[in-house]
C-alpha positions in Angstrom: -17.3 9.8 8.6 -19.4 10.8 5.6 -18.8 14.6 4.8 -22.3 15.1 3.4 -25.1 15.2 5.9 -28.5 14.0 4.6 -32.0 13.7 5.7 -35.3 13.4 3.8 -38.2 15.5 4.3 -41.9 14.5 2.9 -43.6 17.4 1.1 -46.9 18.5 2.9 -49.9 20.1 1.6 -49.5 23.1 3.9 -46.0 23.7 1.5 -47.8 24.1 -1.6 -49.7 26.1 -3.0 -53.6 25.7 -4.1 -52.3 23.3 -7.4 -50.2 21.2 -5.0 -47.1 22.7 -6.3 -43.9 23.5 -3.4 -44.0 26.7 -2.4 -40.8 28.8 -2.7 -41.2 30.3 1.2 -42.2 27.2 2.6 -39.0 25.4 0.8 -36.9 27.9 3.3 -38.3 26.8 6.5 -37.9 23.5 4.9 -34.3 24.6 5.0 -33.6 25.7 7.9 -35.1 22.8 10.0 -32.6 20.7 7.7 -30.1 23.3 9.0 -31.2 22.7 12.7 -31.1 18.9 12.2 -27.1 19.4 10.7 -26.3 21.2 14.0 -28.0 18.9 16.6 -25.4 15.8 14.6 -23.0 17.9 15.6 -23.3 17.9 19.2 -24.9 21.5 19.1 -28.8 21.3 19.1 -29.9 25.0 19.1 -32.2 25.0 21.9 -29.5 24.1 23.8 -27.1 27.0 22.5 -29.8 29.3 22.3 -31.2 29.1 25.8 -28.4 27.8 28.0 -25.1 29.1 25.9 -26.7 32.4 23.9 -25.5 32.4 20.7 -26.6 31.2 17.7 -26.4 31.1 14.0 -28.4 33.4 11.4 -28.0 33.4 8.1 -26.5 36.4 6.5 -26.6 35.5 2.8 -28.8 33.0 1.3 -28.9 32.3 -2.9 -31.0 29.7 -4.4 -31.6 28.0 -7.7 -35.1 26.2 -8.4 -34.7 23.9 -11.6 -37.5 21.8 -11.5 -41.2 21.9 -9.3 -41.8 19.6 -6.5 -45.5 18.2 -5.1 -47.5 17.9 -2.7 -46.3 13.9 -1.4 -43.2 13.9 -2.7 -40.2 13.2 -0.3 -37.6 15.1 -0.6 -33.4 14.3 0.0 -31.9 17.3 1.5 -27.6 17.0 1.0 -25.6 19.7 3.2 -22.1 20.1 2.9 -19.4 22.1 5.0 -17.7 24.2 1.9 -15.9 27.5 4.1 -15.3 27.8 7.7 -14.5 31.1 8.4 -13.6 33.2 12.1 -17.1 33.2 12.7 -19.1 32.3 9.6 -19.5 29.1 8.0 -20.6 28.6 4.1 -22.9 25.4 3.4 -24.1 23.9 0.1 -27.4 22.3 -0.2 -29.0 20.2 -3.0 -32.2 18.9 -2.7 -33.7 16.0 -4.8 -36.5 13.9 -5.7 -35.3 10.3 -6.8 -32.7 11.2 -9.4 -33.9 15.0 -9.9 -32.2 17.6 -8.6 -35.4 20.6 -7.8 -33.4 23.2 -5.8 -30.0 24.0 -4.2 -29.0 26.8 -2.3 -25.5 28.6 -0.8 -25.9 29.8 2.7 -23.6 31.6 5.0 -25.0 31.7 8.6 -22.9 33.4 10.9 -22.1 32.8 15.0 -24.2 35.3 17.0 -24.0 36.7 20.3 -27.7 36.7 21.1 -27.6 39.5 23.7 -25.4 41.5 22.1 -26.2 41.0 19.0 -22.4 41.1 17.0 -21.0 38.2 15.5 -18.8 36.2 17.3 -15.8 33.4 17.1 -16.5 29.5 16.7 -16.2 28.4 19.9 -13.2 26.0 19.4 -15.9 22.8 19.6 -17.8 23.9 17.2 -15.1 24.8 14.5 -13.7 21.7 15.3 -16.8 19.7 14.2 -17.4 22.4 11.6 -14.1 21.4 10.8 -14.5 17.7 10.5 -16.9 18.3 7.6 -15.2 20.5 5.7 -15.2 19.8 1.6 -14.8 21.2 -1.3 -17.6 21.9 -4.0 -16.2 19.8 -6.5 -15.9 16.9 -3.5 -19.5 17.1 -3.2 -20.5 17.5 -6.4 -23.0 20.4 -6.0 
């Protein structure tokens, strides 16, 4: 199995701005469908864990870098890789291209919730398994 999940997303108007230009807000929801796409290949699709199991997976620290602008048309290769599983956080890399350009990456922690109560909460031992199964190193991926 190949550590790296990747996808591709095309860039749409309503994610620029007015010059056609990607707009830094719209890049994060961008994101965090990616994010919900990685989980579903896992087994865990969050409408499933959110309705019927009641947990799911916020982020609690999010830092990005933008080198270079992306536009309106462009399709864009989103790379996620597994770098930390913790009790109940996990720590992903992303790096998103165009072609051979690197525009933006980004280190995210989400965290496992308990939706009800609202506190953080173990892996259940599935989903640290799979988080498992991913797991690399930063210098592995390359990013």
């Amino acid at each position: 199995m190949d550590k790296t999940f990747i996808t591709e997303r095309e860039l749409r108007f309503g994610d620029c701005d007015i010059s056609g230009t990607a707009y830094f807000p719209s890049y994060l929801d961008i994101l965090n469908g990616v994010n919900e796409e990685f989980w579903a290949s896992l087994g865990f699709a969050w409408h499933d864990i959110i309705w019927n199991e009641r947990w799911g997976t916020p982020t609690v620290h999010l830092s990005c870098d933008f080198s270079k602008p992306s536009f309106f048309g462009e399709m864009l290769r989103f790379e996620l890789g597994v770098v930390k599983v913790g009790r109940s956080s996990v720590t992903v890399r992303h790096r998103i291209s165009c072609g051979d350009e690197v525009r933006w990456s980004s280190t995210q922690v989400l965290a496992a919730s308990d939706l009800d109560k609202h506190t953080s909460i173990p892996w259940p031992d599935a989903m640290r398994a799979a988080l498992e199964a991913r797991l690399t190193s930063a210098d592995e991926l390359g990013f």
